[in-house]
N, C-alpha and C positions, 0 to 999 in steps of 0.2 A: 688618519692613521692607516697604515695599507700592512693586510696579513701579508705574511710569509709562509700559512699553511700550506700543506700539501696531504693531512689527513682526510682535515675535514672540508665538503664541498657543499656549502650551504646549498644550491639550488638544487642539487640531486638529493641532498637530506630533507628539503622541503617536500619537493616533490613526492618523492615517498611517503611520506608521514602523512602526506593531504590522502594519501590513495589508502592508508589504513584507519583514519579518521571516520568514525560516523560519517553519510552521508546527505541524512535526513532536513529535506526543504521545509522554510518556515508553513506557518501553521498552513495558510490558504492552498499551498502547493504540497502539501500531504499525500505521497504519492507513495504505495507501497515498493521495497524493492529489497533484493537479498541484502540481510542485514552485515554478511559475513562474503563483501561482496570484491575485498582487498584481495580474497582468499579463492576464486571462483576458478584460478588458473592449474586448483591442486584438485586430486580426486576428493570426493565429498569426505569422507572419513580420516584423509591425511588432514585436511583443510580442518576439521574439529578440534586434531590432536594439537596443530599449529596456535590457533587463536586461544584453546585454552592455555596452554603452556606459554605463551608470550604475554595473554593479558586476562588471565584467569576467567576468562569466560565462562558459564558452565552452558554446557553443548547438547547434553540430553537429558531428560527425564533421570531419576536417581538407581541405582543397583536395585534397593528396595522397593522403590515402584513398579519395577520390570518383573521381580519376585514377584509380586505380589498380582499381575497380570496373569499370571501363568492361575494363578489359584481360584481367579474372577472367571479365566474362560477368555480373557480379552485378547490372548496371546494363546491361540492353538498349540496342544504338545506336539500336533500331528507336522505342524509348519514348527517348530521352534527343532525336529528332528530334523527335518529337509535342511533346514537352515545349514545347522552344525555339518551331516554330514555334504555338504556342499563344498562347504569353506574350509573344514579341516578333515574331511575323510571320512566315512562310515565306517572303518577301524578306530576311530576316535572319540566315537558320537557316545559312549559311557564318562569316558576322560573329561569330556567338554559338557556333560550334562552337570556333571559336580561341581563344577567348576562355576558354570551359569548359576547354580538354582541354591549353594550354599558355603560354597570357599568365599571366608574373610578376605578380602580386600583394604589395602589403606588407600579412602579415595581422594585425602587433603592434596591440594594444589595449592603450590605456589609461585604464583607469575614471577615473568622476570621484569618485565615492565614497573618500573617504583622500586625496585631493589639498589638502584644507585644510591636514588634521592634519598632514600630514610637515611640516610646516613646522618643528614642534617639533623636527627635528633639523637642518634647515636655520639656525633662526637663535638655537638656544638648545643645541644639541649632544647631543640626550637626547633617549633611546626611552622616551617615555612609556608604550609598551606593555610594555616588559621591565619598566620599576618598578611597573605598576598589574596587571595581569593575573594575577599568583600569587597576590596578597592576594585579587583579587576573584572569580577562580575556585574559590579554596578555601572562600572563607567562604560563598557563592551553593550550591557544593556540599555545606559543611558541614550549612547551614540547610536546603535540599531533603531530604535525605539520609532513603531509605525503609529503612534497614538495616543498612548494610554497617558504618557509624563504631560503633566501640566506646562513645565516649565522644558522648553527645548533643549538641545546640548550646545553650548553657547555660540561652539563653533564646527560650521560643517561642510562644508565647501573645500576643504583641504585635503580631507583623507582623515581618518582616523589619528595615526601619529603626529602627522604636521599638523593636526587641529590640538592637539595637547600640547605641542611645543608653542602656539602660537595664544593656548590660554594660559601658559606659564609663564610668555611675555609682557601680558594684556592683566593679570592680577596682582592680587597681595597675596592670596590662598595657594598653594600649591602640592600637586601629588605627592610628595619627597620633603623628609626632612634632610636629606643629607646634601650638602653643596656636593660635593663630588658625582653625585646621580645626576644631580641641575645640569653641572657641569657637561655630561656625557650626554643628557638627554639634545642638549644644544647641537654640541659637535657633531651629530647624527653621526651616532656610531654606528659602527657595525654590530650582528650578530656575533661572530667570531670574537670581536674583542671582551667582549661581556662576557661569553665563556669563557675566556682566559681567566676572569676575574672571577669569576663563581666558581669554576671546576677545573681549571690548569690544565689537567692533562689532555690533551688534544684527543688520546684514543679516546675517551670518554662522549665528545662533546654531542654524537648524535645522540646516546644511549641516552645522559641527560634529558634535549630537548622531547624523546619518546614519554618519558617519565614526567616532567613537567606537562606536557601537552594531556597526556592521558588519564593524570589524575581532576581533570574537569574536560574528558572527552569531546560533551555534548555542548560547551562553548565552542569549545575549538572547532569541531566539525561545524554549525554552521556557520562562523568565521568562514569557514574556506568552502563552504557550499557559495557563502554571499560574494564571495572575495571570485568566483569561478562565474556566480550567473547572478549580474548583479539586477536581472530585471526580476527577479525574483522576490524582492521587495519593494511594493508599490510606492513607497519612498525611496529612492535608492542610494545606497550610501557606500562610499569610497573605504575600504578595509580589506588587509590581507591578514594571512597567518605572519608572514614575516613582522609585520606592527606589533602583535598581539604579543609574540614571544621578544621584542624586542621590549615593550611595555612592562611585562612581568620580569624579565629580566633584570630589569632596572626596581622593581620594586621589593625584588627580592635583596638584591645589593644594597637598598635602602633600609631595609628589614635589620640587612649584617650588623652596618654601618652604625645605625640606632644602638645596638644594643653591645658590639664589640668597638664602634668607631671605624675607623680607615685599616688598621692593623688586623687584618681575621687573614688564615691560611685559607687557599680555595680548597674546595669537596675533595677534591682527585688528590691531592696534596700527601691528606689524613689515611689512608685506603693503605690496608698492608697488604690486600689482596683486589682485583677487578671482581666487580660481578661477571656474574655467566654473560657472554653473550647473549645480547635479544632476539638474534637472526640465526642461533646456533639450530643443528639438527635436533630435533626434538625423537627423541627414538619409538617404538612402539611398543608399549607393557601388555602384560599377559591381561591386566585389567582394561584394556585399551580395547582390547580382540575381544573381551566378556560384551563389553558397550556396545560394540560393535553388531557381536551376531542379536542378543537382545534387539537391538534396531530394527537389522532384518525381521526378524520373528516378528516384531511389533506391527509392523508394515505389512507385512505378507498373509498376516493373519486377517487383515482388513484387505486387503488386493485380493486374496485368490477368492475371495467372498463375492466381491463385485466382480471379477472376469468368470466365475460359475454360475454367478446370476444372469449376464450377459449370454451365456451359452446355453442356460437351460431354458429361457424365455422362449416361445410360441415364436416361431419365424413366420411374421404374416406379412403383405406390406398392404395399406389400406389403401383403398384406388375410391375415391369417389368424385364421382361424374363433375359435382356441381360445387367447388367448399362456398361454404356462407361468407368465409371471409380469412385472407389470412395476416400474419402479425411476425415480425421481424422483432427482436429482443434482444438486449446485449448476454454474452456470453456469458454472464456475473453468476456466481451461484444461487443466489437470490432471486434469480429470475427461472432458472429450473423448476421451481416448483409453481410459479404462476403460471406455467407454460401447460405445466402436468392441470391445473386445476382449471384452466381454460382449455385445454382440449376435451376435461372431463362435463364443462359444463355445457359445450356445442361439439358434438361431438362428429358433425359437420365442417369444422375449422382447420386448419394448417397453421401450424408455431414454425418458426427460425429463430437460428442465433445466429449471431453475429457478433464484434464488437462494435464496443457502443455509440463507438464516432461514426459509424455508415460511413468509414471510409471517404470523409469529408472534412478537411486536415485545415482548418480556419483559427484564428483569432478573430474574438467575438466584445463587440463595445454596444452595450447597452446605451440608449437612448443617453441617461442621463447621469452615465458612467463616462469617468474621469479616464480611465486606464482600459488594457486592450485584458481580455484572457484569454487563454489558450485553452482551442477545444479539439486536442486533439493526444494521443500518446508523448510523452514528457521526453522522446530522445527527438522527435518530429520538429521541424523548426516551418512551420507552414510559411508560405506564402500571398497566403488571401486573407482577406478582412469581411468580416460579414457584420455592419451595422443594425442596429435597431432604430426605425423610426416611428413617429407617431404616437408612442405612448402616451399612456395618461395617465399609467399609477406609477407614485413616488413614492420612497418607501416611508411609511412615517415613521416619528421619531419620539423619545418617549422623556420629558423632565429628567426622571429618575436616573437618568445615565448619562445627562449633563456632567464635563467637566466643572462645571461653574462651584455645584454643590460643592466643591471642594478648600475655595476658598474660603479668606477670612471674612471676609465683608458678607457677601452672596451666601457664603456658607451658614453664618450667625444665621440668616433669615429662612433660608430653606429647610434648614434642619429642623425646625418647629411645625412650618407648614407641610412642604413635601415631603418630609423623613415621616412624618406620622403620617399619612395617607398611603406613601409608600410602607410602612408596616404594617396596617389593613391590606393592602394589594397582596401583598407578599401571604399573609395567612390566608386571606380568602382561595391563595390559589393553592394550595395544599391540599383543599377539598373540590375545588371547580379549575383546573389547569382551563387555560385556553390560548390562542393564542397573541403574541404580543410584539413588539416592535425587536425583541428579543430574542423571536425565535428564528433559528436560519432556515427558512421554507423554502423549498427547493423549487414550488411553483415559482416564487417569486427571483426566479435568476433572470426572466423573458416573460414579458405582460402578452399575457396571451391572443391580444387584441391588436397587438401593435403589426409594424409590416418589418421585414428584411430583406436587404441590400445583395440580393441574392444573384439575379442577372448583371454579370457584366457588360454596360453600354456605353455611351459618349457619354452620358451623363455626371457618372461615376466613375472614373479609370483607375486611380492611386492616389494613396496618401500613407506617407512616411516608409516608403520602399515597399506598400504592401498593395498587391491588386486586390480592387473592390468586388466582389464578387466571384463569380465564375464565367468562362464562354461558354457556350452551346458546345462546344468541341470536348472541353474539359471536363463538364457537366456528365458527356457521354461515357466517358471512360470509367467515371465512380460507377456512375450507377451500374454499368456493363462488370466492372468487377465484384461490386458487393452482389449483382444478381447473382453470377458466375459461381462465386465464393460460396455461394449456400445452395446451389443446386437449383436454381428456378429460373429455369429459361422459357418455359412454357406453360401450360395452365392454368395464368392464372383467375385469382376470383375478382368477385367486382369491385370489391376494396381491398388495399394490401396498408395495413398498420404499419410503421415504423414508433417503435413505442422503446423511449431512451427512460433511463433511471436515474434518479437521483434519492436526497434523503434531507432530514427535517428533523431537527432536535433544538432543545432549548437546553443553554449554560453548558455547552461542549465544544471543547477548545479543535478535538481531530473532527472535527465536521465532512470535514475537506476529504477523512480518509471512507467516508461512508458514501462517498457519490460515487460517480461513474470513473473510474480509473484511465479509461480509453481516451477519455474529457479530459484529462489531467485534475484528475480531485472537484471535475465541479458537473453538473446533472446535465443528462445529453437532450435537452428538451431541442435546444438550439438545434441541433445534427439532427436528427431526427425529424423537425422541421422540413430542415434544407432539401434534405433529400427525398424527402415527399413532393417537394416544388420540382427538383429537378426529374424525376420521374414522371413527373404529368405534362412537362413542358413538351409539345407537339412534337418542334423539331429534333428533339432528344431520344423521342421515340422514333421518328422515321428514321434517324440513324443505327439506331438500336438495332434494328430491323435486319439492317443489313450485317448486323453482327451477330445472326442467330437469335435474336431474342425478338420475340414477337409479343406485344403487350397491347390488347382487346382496349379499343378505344374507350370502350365500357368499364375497364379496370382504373380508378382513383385510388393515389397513395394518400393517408391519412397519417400525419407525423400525432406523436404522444408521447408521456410523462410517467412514467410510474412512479410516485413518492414510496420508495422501501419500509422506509419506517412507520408511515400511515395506513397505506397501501389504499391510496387513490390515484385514479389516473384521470391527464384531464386530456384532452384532444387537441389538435392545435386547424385551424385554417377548413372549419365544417363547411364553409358559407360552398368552397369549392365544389361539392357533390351535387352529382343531378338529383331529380326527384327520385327517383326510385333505391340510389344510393343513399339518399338521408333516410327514406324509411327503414335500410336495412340495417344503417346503422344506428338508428334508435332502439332495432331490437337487438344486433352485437354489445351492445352498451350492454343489453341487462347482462348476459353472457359474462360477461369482463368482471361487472359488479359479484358475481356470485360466487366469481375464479377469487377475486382480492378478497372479500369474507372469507372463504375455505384457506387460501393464502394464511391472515391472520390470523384463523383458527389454528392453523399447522406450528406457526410460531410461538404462539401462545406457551405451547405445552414449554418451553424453555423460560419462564417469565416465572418471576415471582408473586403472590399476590391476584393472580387471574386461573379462575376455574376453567378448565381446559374442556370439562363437560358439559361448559354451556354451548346454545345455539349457537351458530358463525355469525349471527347477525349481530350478538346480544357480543360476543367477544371484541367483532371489532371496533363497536365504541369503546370500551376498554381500550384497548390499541391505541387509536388516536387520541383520547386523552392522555395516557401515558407517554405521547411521542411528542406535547408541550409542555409537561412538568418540568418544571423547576430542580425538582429534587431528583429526577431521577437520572441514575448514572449510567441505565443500558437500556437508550434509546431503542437500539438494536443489538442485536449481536454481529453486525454485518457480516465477514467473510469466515467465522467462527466455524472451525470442522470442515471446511475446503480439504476438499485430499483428491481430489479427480480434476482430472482435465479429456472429455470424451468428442475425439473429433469424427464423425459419421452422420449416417444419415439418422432422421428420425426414429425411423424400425428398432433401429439397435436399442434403443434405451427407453423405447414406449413401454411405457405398464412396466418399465420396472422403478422399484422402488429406492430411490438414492439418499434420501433425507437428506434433502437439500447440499448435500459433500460436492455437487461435481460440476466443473464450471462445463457447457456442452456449446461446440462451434459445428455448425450445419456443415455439412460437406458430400458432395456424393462423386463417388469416384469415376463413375461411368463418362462425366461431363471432363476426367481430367486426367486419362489414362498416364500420362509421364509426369503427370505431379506437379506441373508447372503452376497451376492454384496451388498446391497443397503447400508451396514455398513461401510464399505470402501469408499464410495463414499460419504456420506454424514458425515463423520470423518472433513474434510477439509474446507467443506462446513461453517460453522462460521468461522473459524480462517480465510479464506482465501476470500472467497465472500463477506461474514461478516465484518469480518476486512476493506475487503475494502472501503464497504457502510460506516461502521462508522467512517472512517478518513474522507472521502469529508463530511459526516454528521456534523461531528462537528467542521471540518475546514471550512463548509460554514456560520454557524450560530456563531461562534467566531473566525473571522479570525486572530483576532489580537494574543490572548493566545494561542490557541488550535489549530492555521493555523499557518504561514509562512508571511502572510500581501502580499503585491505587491515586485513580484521580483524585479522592476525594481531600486530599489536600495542597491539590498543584494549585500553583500558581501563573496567570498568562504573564508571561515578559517580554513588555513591548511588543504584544500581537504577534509575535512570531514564533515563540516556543512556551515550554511551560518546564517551572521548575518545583519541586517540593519546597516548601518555605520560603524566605525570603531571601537569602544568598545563597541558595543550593545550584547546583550546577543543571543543563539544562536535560531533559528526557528522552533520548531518543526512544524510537519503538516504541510500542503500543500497550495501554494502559490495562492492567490486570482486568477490567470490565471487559475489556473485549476479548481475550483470550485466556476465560476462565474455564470454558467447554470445550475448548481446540484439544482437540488430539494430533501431537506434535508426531508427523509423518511427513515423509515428502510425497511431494504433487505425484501422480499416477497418470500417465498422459497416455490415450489409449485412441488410436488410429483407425481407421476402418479403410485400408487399403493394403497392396500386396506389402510384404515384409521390405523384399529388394525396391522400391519405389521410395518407399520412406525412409529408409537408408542412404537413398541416391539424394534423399528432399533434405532430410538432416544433415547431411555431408557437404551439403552446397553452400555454406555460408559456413565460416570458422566460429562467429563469437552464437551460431545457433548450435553449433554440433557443441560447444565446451559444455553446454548446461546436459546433455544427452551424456557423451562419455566420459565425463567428470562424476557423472551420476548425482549433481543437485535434484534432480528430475530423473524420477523413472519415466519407461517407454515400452509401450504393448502393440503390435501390430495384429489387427485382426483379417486374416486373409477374408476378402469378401465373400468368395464361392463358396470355399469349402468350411469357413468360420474356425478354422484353428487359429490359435493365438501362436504368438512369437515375444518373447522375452529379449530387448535388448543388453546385451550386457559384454563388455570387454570387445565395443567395436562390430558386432556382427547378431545378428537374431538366430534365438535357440528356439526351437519347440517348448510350449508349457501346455501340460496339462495340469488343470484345479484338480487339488486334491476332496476339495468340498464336491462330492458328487450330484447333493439334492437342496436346491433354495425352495424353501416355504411359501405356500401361496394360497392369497388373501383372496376375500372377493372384495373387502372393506378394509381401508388399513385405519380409518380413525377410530376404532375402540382400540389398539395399539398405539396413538399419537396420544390418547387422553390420558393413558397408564402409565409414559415414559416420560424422563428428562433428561435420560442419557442418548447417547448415539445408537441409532437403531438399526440390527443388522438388515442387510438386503434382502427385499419380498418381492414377488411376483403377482401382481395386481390382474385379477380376471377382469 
């Protein structure tokens, strides 16, 4: 049957729809990134008014909340003034104070998104979502499905759709009671003609497919995530959104059909009036501009705290002759404070950040791993392969989680014997966690013993379009830019750490979102490896050489592991060090060990159930037992209370106090007077910092649509997402455990180079400069000489001065860690 539309243009309605859909990867590729990412093209605050108004989002924190900051102190009167008279005038600033702090507002929203559809209950009496929704989330889940189903989807090799039309040939059972559906399902209809039959009027038929798609988002989105990157599931399975909606289409017609027969009028038919447009302007209310300055004030009252802290700190820079050793670390926030607790514990040492891939852009196959992973940033499409050989530990495997017990047969007899043994295991571990075949241990992504496929030679060349290794040529280039990139061309000590992060929890479905980001959701043990090998390899260094970097034949790179949520580290490839380097680095070890207990301890005080005034040593057993329980739901807090993003040298942020908020990228500008490092470095910088700030950002102020809600009753479906109950739709964003202490702000990204350079660095790439003058991402430039700040804003850098004149300073900040569980303002550590 061939349209004759000329309204509706299904490939351009698709296309759009995929680009306003969630776009969250199944569980293993949990990768953060802006939630509200359809909307990135708008200024940040137009972009909130759009998304709540088309699909009822909520966008910030409450009226009442914002009140009620002003009263706590969390929200400065001194910055909630500046704010007002900034935006609306200081002839204003009485008018807009009332306004802020006590005019009723009506703050009900209601989307236009779903406004077609209900109709269906208004003039035909039927929730079309209760009769479509169970068929179509099982069978969507059935067909994804990476595991868990006993019994496979019968058929799968065809595609999604053509695998339902070919089990509706092949059976007696079928989807549809109504011939007429049979009928349509065969003739491989179109999309178009189904809307004709559900909702006639042609102006309608996008606004429909908006409306059906979005009242189960989180299907739909990764539908069209898998249907876009179908290697994204290690089984990988043939589906689009155009199947999905042609599928419900059709069961929706079946739903009519059932209950009216063949004779029902279509939706658009009954309508004495359209709904509003979905794509209409959405105008700006006097309550819009209340949210808005609130916002600022929120942010500013936290920002001008940390750019006064920055300023009042002791300008010193530490020069010593000899360091004991230094340590490369990814930029994570998480790792700012292990940085701060190993500098305090050899105070001899040198820390760097980095990200966490060192700049070494592979897909990585373990020994006796089936499929390839990607260990590199998630838009990166590498071209090397880096295997694992030699290994000897396999992971073991546990009865208890046998498909078998499931069955009738096998099942009668295990459930006697293994069911009560495993009901003993289960209690005992209540009081003794340890860990099990169950738990996802991030040591265990690379056997520390084994070797990798690291030198490219005749040996190794390619397999499946991907070169094996690296050359000596190629080798040179990472290492010369990761050096470059964090300022160390010269100096160095006799060991240099690369030390990548990952995490380790038991019965947590977002695993994936607590490792290394940089790795694509998995621990950068691998990376951090590699680049320890290619920094010590001879010929890597004589070329080196000639690139300004000079590295003391006496200097060994040492790749490492930090488990986040344990907080141990193991070392990878010791055998390498001469004598005199393995005794130094048996005494760095203690150094390291004493950073990770004071680490733990700092953690602590955010944890339920753990005295925060015990010893560091006595806390981090604590720690690591709680980081293989069973029962518990906050492994970590991971990226929780992120609000900084500080690229400079060390000095800038030594001994000052950040509580753990601020992700920090090494940078010194003297190595890079036109910025041309600074371009590379700050490329990542929104997608990746950014991205991360605005998943907690809007999974803490709408948990329900835009978060994940409380794990404690999801469900994993089919290993790749997780729903509440058993036909609920799927979660995207992150589970109320994780973003229970986020203070919903955006990212603060704060530079340590001239204003005009970083202007020049931000301006050089269009999808980097949109996160900067869209304002998802604030932006501070600190002049190096003379240390005045610069506020980006509307395209060009202002002058700021902190209103906050004097930060507080400690000589000790843990009798302050032990008393708090909230966010703690910024100190100045002697």
């Amino acid at each position: 049957m061939e349209s004759n539309t000329t309204l509706f243009n299904e490939h351009d309605v698709l296309h759009k729809l995929k680009h306003y859909l969630p776009a969250q990867a199944p569980l293993k590729d949990f990768i953060h990134h802006n939630t509200l990412h359809a909307f990135q093209n708008l200024k940040f605050y137009k972009a909130l008014r759009e998304a709540s108004g088309m699909f009822g989002y909520k966008v910030s924190l409450s009226l009442n909340e914002f009140r009620s900051f002003i009263e706590s102190g969390r929200i400065r009167e001194d910055i909630l003034e500046k704010v007002i008279s900034d935006k609306m005038g200081t002839e204003h600033l009485s008018e807009w104070q009332v306004k802020l702090t006590s005019k009723k507002y009506d703050m009900s929203c209601t989307p236009r998104v779903g406004m077609l559809r209900r109709n269906w209950k208004k003039h035909f009496g039927l929730d079309l979502d209760v009769l479509t929704h169970p068929i179509l989330f099982r069978t969507i889940c059935s067909y994804l499905d990476q595991g868990i189903s006993i019994w496979n989807f019968p058929v799968q090799d065809k595609g999604f759709l053509n695998s339902i039309r070919e089990m509706e040939k092949q059976t007696y059972s079928s989807f549809f009671t109504s011939k007429r559906v049979k009928n349509l399902l065969s003739s491989r209809v179109k999309i178009v003609e189904l809307l004709r039959i559900v909702v006639g009027d042609e102006s309608l038929y996008e606004q429909y497919l908006y409306d059906q798609q979005f009242a189960h988002q989180g299907w739909s989105g990764m539908v069209s995530v898998v249907e876009d990157s179908k290697e994204t599931l290690l089984d990988e399975k043939r589906i689009s959104l155009k199947d999905v909606i042609i599928f419900e289409l059709l069961l929706e017609i079946d739903a009519l059909d059932s209950r009216f027969g063949e004779i029902w009028s279509p939706l658009g038919l009954k309508l004495k009036e359209k709904p509003e447009d979905l794509f209409a302007e959405i105008a700006q209310t006097e309550y819009d501009m209340v949210m808005e300055l609130w916002q600022d004030a929120y942010e500013w009252s936290y920002y001008d705290d940390v750019l006064a802290g920055l300023l009042n700190k002791k300008q010193e820079t530490t020069n010593v002759e000899q360091k004991s050793f230094q340590a490369a670390f990814c930029i994570d926030d998480r790792e700012t404070s292990l940085r701060d607790h190993l500098e305090k514990s050899d105070k001899d040492c040198e820390t760097f950040a980095t990200p966490g891939f060192f700049g070494v852009e592979f897909y990585f196959q373990p020994e006796h791993g089936k499929s390839y992973t990607k260990q590199c940033p998630a838009p990166v499409t590498p071209k090397f392969l880096i295997k694992e050989i030699g290994s000897k530990d396999k992971r073991k495997k546990d009865l208890h989680f046998a498909k078998q017990t499931h069955g009738l047969i096998r099942g009668l007899f295990m459930a006697p014997t293994l069911g009560f043994w495993s009901a003993l295991k289960l209690l005992f571990s209540i009081f003794k966690p340890s860990l099990s075949p169950a738990t996802s241990l991030s040591f265990s992504h690379m056997d520390k013993f084994s070797e990798l496929t690291i030198l490219n030679d005749i040996s190794h060349v390619d397999e499946n379009g991907l070169q094996i290794g690296f050359t000596i040529e190629q080798m040179v280039d990472r290492v010369e830019a990761v050096l470059k990139s964090i300022g160390l061309v010269k100096d160095f000590a006799p060991i240099f750490y690369t030390i990548g992060h990952g995490s380790s929890s038991t019965n947590n479905p977002h695993y994936a979102a607590y490792n290394c980001g940089a790795c694509c959701g998995r621990p950068g043990s691998v990376n951090a490896r590699v680049l320890a090998f290619m920094a010590n390899n001879s010929e890597v260094r004589q070329i080196l050489t000639t690139r300004g970097i000079d590295i003391p034949s006496t200097t060994q790179f040492v790749g490492g592991l930090h488990d986040t949520t344990r907080d141990e580290i193991v070392f990878y490839d010791e055998n390498v060090l001469s004598e005199e380097n393995r005794k130094a680095h048996e005494n760095n070890k203690i150094a390291f060990n004493t950073a990770l207990d004071l680490n733990a301890k700092e953690r602590s005080r955010r944890f339920a159930l753990i005295d925060t005034c015990k010893s560091a040593k006595d806390i981090h057993k604590t720690v690591l037992n709680r980081s293989v329980s069973l029962f518990e739901p906050r492994p970590e807090l991971n990226h929780a209370s992120n609000a900084l993003c500080i690229i400079g040298s060390r000095d800038l942020t030594k001994n000052v106090f950040l509580d753990r908020r601020a992700f920090t990228n090494s940078y010194d500008y003297r190595i890079d007077p036109e910025g041309t490092i600074l371009v590379n470095i700050m490329k990542p910088i929104g997608p990746v910092c950014g991205g991360i700030n605005l998943e907690y950002f809007f999974s803490r102020v709408d948990n329900q649509k835009l978060g994940a809600g409380t794990k404690l009753p999801h469900n994993v479906m089919g290993l790749f997402g997780v729903a509440n109950g058993f036909d609920g739709d799927l979660r995207p964003g992150l589970p109320s455990q994780m973003i229970e202490v986020h203070d919903p702000v955006r990212l603060l990204v704060i530079v340590e180079h001239f204003p005009e350079v970083v202007l020049k660095t931000i301006q050089s790439v269009d999808a980097m400069y949109e996160w900067f003058i869209n304002e998802w991402v604030q932006l501070v430039s600190i002049n190096p000489k003379t240390k005045e700040l610069f506020v980006f804003k509307n395209g060009q850098f202002e002058n700021y001065v902190p209103l906050k004149k004097e930060t507080p300073t400690v000589n000790d900040i843990t009798p302050i860690l032990e008393t708090n569980t909230e966010n703690i303002p910024v100190y100045l550590i002697n």
